[in-house]
C-alpha positions in Angstrom: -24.5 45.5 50.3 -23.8 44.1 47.0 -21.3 47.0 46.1 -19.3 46.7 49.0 -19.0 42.8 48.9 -17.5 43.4 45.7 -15.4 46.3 46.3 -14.1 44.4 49.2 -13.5 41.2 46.5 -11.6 43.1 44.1 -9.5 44.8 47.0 -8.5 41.8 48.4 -7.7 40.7 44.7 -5.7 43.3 44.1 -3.8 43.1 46.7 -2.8 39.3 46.1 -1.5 40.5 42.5 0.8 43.4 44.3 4.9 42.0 44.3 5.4 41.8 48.0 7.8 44.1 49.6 11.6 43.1 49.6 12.3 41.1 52.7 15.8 42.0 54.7 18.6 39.9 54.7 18.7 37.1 57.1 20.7 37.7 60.3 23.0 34.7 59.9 23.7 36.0 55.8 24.6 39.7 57.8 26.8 37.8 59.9 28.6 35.7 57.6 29.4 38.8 55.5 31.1 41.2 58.3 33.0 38.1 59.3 34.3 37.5 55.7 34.9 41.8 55.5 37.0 41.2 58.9 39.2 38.6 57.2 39.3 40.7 54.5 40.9 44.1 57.0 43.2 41.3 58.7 44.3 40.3 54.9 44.7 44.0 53.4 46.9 44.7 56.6 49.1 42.2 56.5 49.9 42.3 52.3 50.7 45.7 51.7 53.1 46.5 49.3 55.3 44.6 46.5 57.3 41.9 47.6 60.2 40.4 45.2 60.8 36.9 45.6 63.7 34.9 43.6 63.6 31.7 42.7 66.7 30.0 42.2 67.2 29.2 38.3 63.7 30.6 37.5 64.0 34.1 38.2 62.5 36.4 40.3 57.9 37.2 40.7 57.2 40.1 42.6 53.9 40.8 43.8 52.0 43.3 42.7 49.4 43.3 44.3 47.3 41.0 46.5 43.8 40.9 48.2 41.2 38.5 49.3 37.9 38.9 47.2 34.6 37.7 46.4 32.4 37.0 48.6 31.1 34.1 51.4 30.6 31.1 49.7 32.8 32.6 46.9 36.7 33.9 48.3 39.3 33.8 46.4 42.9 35.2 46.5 44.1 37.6 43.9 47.2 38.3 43.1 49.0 40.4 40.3 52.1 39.7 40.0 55.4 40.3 37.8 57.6 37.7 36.5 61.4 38.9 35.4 63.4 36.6 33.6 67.1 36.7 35.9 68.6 33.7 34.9 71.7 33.7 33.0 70.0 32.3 29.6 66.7 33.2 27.6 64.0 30.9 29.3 61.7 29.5 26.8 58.8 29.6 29.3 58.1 29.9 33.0 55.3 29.0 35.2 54.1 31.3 37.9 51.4 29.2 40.4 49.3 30.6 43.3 48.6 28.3 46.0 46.0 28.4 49.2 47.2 26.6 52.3 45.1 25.4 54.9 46.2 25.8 58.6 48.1 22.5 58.2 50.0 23.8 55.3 48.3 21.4 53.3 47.4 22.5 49.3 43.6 23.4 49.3 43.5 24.9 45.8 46.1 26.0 43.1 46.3 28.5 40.2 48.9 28.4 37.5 50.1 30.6 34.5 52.7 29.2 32.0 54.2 32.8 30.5 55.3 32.6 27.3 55.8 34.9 24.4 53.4 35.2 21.6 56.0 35.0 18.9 57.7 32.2 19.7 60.8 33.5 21.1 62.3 33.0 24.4 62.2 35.5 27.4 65.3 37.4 27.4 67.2 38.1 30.4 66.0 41.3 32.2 62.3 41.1 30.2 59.2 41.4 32.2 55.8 39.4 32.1 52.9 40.6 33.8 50.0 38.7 35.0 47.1 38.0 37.5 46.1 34.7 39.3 42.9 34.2 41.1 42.9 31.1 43.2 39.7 29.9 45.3 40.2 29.5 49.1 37.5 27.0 49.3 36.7 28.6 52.7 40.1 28.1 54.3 40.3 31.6 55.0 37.8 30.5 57.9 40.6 28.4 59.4 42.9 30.4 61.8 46.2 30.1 60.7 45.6 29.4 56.2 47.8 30.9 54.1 48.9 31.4 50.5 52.2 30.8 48.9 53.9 31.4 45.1 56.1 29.4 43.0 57.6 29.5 39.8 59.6 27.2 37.4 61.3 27.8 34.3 62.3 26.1 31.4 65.6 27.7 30.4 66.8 27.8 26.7 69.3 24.9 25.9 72.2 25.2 23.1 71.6 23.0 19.6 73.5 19.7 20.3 76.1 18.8 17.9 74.7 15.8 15.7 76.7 12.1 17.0 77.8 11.6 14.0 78.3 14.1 12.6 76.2 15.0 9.6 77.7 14.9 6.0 78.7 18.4 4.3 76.0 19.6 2.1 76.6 21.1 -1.2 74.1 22.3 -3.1 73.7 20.5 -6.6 73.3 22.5 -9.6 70.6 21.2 -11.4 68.7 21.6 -14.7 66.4 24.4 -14.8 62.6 23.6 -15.7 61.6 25.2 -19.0 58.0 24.3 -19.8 57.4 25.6 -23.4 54.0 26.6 -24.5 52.3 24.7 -27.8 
């Protein structure tokens, strides 16, 4: 009787040290996913493609590519885009935003990228700059009716103003060379 009290004791032991088997995922988490993958199919079929979009003085963004990701709790837009420089001066730098809009047309959240050059010269006409913004819908996707929207600006390149007055002609001076004579 003795053995089997104890078996029994370090069976039920035993058992309380085992991990417990993985649990399934609740019913409203399963649901809350294929609605956010259904917003997702609606999304991918509605922004297929590039689409080139000029701003006036700024130049022109075409979209890449776009597509709602993350996941519930988590969305986000992302869009890759390209920025071409189709003014009719260099622009010293441009900035590209992504916006979410709610079903009013109301701002929820905002992405921007300032595109500029890493050697400190302008973007020339015709050049391309190629980026990616990820903006968070902050569950507006859930709204029927939200949308997203880009903009851009640009600061173009300005001409030197001539100096009021005028600055004095500048002639170099000959001077004295520096000899410095060892002891």
């Amino acid at each position: 009787m003795r053995n089997v009290s104890l078996t029994v004791l370090l069976a039920a032991a035993l058992s309380a040290c085992a991990s417990p088997a993985p649990t399934p995922a609740s019913p409203p988490q399963v649901q809350e996913l294929r609605a956010f993958q259904s917003v997702q199919d609606v999304f991918r079929s509605q922004y297929t493609g590039r689409q080139a979009i000029d701003f006036d003085g700024a130049g022109r963004v075409t979209v890449l590519d776009a597509s709602l990701d993350g996941y519930p709790g988590n969305a986000y837009v992302r869009c890759r885009f390209q920025y071409q420089n189709r003014t009719a001066r260099p622009v010293v730098q441009a900035w590209v935003s992504l916006d979410v809009l709610d079903a009013d047309g109301d701002v929820v959240d905002t992405r921007t990228s300032c595109l500029i050059l890493p050697t400190a010269t302008a973007i020339q006409r015709g050049s391309y700059f190629v980026d990616e913004l990820r903006t968070p819908t902050l569950d507006a996707h859930k709204q029927e009716g939200w949308s997203w929207r880009m903009r851009c600006d640009a600061q173009l390149e300005t001409a030197d103003e001539p100096l009021d007055p005028p600055a004095a002609e500048w002639a170099p001076r000959a001077s004295e060379p520096f000899i410095r004579r060892s002891r």
